[in-house]
C-alpha positions in Angstrom: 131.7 94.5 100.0 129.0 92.4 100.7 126.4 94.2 102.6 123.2 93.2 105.2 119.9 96.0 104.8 117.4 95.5 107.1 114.5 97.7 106.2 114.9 97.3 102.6 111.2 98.1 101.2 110.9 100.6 103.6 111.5 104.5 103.1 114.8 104.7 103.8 116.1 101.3 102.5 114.3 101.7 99.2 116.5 104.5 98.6 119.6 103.5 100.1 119.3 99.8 97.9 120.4 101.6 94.2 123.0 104.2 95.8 125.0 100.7 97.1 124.4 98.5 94.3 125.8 101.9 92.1 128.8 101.9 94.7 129.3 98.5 94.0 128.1 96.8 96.9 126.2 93.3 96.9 123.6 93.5 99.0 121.6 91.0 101.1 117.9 92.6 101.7 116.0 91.7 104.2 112.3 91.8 103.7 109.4 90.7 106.0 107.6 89.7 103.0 109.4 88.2 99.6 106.6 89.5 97.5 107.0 93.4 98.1 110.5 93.4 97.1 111.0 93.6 92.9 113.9 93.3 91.8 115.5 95.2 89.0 116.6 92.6 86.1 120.1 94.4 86.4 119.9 93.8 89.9 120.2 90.3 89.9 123.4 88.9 90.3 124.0 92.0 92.9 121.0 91.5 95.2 120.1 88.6 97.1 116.6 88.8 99.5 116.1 87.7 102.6 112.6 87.0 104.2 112.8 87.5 108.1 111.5 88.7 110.5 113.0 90.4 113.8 109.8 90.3 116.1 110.1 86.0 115.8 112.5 83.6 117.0 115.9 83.6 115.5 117.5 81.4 113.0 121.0 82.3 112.5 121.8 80.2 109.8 118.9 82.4 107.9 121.8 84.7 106.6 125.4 84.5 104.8 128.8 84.6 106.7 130.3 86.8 104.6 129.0 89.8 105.7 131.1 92.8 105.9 128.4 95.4 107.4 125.5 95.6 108.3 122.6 98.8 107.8 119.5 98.6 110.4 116.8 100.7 109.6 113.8 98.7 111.1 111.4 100.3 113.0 107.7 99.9 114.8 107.0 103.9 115.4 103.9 103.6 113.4 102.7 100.0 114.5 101.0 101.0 118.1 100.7 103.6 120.7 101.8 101.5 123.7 104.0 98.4 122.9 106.5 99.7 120.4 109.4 100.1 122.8 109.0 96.4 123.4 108.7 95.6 119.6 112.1 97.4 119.2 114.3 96.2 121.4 112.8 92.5 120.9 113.8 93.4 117.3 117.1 94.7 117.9 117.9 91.7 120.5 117.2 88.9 117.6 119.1 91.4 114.8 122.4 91.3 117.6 121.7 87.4 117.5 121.4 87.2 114.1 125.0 89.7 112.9 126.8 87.9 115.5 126.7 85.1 113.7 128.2 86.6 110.5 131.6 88.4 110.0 130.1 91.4 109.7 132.5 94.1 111.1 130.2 97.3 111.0 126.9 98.3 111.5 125.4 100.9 110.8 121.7 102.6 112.7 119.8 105.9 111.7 118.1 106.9 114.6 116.8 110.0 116.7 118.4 113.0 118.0 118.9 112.6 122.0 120.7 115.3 123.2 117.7 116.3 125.5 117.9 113.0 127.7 116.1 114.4 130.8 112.8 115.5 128.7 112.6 112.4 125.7 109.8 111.3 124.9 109.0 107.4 124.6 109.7 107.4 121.0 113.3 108.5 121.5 114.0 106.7 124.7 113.2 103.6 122.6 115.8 104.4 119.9 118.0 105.3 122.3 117.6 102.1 124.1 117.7 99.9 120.5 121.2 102.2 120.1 122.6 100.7 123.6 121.3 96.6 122.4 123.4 97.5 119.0 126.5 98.4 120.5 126.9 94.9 122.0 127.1 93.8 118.5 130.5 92.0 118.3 130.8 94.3 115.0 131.9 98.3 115.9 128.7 100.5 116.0 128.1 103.3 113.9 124.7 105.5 115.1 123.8 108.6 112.8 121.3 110.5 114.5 118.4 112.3 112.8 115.6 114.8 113.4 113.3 115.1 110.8 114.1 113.6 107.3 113.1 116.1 104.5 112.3 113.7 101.3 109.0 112.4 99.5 107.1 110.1 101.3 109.1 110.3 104.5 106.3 111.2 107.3 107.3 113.9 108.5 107.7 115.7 105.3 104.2 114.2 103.9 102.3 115.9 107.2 104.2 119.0 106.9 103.1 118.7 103.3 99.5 117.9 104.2 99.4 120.9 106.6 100.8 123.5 104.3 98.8 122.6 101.5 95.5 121.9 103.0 95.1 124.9 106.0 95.3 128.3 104.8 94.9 129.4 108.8 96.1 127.2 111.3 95.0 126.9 114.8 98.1 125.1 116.3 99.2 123.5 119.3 102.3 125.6 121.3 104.7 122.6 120.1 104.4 124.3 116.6 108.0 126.5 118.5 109.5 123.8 119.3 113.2 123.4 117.6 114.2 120.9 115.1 117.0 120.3 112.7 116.1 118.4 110.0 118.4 117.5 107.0 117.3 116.1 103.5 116.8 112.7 102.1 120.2 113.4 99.7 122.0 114.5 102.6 121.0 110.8 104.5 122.3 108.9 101.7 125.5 110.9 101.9 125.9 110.2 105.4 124.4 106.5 105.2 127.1 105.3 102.5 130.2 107.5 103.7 130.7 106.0 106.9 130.4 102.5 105.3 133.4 100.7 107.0 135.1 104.2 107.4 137.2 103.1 110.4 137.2 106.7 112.1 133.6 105.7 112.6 133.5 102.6 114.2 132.1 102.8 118.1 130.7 106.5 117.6 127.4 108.7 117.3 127.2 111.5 114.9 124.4 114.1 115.1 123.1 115.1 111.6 121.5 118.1 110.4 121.0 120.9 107.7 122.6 123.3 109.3 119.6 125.4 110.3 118.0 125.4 113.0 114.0 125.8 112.7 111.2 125.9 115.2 108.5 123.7 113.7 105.9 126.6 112.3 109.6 127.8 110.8 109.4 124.3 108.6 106.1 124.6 107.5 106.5 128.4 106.8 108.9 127.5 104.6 107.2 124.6 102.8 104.8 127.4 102.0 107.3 130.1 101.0 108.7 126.8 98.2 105.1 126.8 97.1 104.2 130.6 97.0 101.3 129.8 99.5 100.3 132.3 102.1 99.4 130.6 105.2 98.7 132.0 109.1 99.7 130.5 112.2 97.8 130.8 115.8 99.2 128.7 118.7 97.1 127.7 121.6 98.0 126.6 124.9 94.6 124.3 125.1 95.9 122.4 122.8 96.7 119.0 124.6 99.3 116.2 123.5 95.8 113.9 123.2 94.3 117.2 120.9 97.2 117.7 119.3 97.4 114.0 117.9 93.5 114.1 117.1 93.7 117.4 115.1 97.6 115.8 113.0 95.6 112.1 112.6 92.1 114.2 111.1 94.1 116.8 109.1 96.4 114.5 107.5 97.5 111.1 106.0 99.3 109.8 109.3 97.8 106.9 111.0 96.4 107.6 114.8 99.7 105.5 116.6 102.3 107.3 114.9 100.2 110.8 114.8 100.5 110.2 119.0 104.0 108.9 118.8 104.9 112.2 116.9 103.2 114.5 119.0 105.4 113.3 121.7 108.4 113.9 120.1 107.7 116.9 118.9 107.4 118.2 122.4 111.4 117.5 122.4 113.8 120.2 121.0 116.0 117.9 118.2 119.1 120.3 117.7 122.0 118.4 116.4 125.9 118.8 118.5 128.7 119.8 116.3 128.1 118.2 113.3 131.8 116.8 112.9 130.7 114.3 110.4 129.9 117.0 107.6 133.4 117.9 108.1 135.1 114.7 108.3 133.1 113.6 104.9 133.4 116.4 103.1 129.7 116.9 102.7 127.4 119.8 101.4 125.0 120.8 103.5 121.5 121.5 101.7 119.3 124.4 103.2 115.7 123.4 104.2 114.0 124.9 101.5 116.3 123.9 98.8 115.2 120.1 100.4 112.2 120.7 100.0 112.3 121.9 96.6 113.9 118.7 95.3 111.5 116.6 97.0 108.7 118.5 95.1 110.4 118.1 91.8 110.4 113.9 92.8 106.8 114.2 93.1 105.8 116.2 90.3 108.1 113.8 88.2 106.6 111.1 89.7 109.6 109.5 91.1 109.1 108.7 94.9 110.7 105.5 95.4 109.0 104.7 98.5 106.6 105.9 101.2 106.4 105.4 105.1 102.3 104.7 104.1 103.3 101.7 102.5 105.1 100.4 105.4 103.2 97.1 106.7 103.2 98.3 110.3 100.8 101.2 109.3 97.9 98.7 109.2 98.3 95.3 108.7 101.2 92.9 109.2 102.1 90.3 106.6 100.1 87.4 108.6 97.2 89.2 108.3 97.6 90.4 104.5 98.5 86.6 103.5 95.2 85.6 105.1 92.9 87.4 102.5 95.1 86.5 99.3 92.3 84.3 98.2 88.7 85.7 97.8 86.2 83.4 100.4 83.8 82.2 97.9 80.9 80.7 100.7 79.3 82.6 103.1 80.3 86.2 101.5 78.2 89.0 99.8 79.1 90.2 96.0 78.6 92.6 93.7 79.7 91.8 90.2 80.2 93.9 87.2 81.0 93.1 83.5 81.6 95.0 80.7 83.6 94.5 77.4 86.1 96.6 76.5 86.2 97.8 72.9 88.5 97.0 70.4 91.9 98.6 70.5 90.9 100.1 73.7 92.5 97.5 76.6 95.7 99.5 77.1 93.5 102.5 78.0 91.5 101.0 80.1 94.4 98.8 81.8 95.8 102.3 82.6 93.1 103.3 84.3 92.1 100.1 86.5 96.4 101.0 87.6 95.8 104.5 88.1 92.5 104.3 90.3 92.6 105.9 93.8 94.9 108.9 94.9 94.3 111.8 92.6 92.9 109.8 90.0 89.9 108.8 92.3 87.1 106.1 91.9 85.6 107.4 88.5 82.2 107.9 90.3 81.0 109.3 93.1 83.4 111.2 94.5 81.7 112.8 97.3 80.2 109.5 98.7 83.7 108.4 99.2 85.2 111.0 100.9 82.4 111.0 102.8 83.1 107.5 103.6 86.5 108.3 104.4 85.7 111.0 107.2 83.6 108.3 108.7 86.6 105.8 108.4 88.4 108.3 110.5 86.0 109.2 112.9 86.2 105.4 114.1 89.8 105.4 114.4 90.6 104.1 110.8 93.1 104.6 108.3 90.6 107.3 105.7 91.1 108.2 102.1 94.3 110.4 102.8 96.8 107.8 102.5 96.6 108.2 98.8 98.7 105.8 97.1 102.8 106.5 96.1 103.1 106.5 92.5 100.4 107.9 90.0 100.8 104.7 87.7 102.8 102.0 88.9 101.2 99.5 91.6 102.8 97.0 93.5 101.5 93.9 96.0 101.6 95.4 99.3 101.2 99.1 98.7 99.3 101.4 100.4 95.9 102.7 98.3 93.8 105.4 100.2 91.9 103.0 103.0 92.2 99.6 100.5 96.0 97.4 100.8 96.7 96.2 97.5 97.6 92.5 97.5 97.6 91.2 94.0 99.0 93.4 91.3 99.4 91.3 88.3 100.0 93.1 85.1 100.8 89.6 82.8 97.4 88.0 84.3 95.6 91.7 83.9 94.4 91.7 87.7 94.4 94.0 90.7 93.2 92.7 94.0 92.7 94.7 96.7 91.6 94.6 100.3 90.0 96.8 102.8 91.6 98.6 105.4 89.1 101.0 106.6 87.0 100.3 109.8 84.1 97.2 108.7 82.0 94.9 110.3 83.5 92.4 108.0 86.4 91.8 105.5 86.0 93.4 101.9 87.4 93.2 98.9 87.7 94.7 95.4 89.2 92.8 92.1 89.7 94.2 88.5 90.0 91.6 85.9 90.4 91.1 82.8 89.3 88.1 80.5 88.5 86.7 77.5 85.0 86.2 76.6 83.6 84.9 72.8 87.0 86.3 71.8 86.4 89.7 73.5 88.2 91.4 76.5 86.2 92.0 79.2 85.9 94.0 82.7 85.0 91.8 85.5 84.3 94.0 88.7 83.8 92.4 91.6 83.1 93.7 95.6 83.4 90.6 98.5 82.1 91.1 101.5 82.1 88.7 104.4 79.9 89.7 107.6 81.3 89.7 111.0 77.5 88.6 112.5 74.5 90.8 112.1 76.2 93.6 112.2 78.1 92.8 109.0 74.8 91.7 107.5 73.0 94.6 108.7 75.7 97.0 107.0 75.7 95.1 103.8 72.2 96.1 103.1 72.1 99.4 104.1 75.0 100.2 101.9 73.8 98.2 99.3 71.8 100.7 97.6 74.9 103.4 97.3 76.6 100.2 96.0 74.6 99.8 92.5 75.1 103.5 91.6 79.0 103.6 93.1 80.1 100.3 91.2 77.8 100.5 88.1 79.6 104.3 87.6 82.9 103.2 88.9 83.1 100.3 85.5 81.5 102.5 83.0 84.2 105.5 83.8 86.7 102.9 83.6 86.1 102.2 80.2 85.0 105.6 79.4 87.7 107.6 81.0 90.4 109.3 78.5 88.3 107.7 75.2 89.1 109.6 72.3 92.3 111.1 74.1 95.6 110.6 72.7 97.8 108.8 75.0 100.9 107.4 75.9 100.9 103.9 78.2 104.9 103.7 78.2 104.6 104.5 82.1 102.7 101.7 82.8 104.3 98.3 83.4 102.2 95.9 81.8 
């Protein structure tokens, strides 16, 4: 079958793409940006991409006829406090235009639990409302409905995770005994692909679960039990929607917009009906904790495919990150580095320009920027705790603690990244390697371009943390893991 997946690079679609292609499934991706998506060699005569976008004015030839179903998975949670509802249903009004145009007979939308219609919050009352646009589809409408998705790199899971980990005592909001269901990532996929033009499922909503049902403090008690951490809870009653998304955007990696739209949501029991569907497919249901032990094992075996941080609508959108592909060369402020790299030593060191940030850190002072980062997120930016998704590999467009990475070019030896963190200005930060009188070299190189004399005033007072921070950063580059034997198989160069 010939299939449509909106969503592709994002957390769900990423994962969904192999299972179909494994089934047997050509699949048309769709892909706000061309240059995110990578496509595996041995995908090639199975995938074709499709650059759209939902938000802007519809061209219907922009897809093939010969569609047979259809997967939507796009969503604008993430993107803004107030305007998202408006975001989705535009979205889900041009996607309609769009698959009516095709054959497509199916489609097929993850969305929220919303058996609580009296008490939802805006969140769900959006995805309820994008649920009513899709059944006018002239294609039969299959909604699965989820609570909280247990995987790596799904938000939910990765604040859970940054919770648990992180607070030994936690003062909590009341909404920490709240219910929830939520089912794992292996579980999705199962549901996702079984109902794939499964006729018994054309024109209906299934509720999807584990099984369990949890209060919230329940989850992260057992995220704790999985990790053999001994953690306290303490809910308050002071603790306002407003605090509540304050204390989850400060704590952990989520942005402020989706830490409010999150809050609200979690003020909603999500208890699944009857799950029929787990009968009807034949599915096994997987426990919470056992979820969240195989989501562990995917990040200590570095395997997450994909993370909601790397989503474009948790910062920038592709307008904006196509603007500051090239470097301005007038009117900026630089610091340049150079340094050759010895003999023998450039895989090493090519390792390490691909492994900077996360847990691998900026290879000199450490302190200065976290510190940085807390002040990032005291003005309502995006801080260090993004991190980025996998411990080696780097891609255009991911996510890396406050910078977006926008050129990752192994064959041409550069990274190119750009900043993301509150500024009086734009910034950016480019590794590259070159040949010099027949040597390789380091180039390091910060941009900064002033928004008026407030950009010029910050330059130079940062400017002196900016000779030790950059002269250290290069030098641990080259220095870091010398004398260490390694293996660079991991790293795509």
């Amino acid at each position: 079958m010939k299939i449509l997946l909106t969503g592709a690079t994002g957390y769900i679609g990423m994962r969904l793409l192999p299972v179909l292609i494994e089934q047997g499934h050509e699949v048309v991706a769709c892909t706000r940006d061309k240059k995110r998506f990578e496509i595996m060699e041995s995908w090639h005569d199975r995938v074709t991409v499709c650059e759209v976008d939902f938000l802007e004015e519809v061209d219907s030839d922009i897809f093939p006829k010969d569609i047979d179903a259809a997967y939507y998975l796009v969503h604008s949670m993430s993107a803004s406090i107030g305007d998202f509802a408006e975001k989705e249903s535009l979205s889900a009004q041009n996607f309609k235009t769009y698959l009516d145009a095709t054959d497509a007979r199916q489609v097929i939308y993850l969305t929220g639990i919303v058996n609580e219609s009296a008490n939802l919050s805006p969140h769900l009352e959006s995805r309820l409302n994008v649920e009513e646009i899709l059944a006018q589809c002239k294609a039969s409408l299959t909604a699965l409905r989820a609570g909280i998705i247990v995987g790596s790199g799904s938000a939910s899971f990765e604040i859970i995770r940054d919770l648990t980990e992180k607070l030994p005592v936690m003062i909590a909001p009341k909404w920490l005994n709240t219910k929830c269901q939520p089912i794992g990532i292996r579980n999705v996929m199962q549901f996702l692909t079984g109902v794939l033009m499964n006729e018994k499922c054309f024109n209906e909503s299934f509720d999807i679960g584990c099984g369990e049902v949890l209060s919230y403090q329940e989850m992260l008690q057992g995220y704790a039990d999985v990790r053999n951490l001994k953690r306290y809870f303490f809910t308050v009653p002071i603790m306002t929607p407003r605090l509540s998304s304050y204390w989850l955007y400060f704590v952990t990696s989520t942005s402020y917009p989706l830490a409010v739209n999150l809050v609200d949501s979690m003020k909603v029991n999500v208890i699944c009906r009857e799950n029929r569907l787990q009968k009807m497919l034949d599915i096994e249901l997987i426990p919470y904790k056992e979820a969240v032990k195989m989501a562990f094992r995917r990040i200590e075996q570095n395997m997450v495919v994909s993370s909601w941080k790397d989503s474009f609508v948790s910062s920038l959108d592709k307008r904006t990150l196509e603007e500051n592909m090239e470097v301005p060369q007038f009117g900026v402020y630089k610091d340049r580095k150079e340094r050759v790299i010895p003999a023998g030593e450039l895989p090493r060191v090519l390792e390490n320009i691909w492994s900077i940030g996360g847990e691998r850190g900026w290879y000199y002072g450490t302190v200065l920027w976290k510190i940085r980062g807390y002040m990032d997120k005291l003005v309502g930016g995006v801080g260090l705790r993004r991190g980025r998704t996998h411990r080696h590999d780097i891609d255009a467009g991911d996510a890396l603690d406050f910078w977006r990475v926008l050129i990752a070019d192994p064959e041409k030896k550069r990274l190119l990244l750009y900043a993301e963190m509150k500024l009086p200005g734009d910034a950016w930060l480019e590794f590259k390697v070159v040949k010099k009188d027949g040597q390789n070299v380091l180039k390091q190189t910060a941009t900064f371009r002033p928004d008026g004399l407030a950009g010029r005033a910050y330059w130079y007072a940062v400017l002196p943390f900016h000779w030790f921070v950059f002269n250290g950063m290069i030098s641990n580059i080259l220095s870091y893991g010398a004398g260490e034997k390694r293996d660079y198989v991991s790293v795509r160069f």
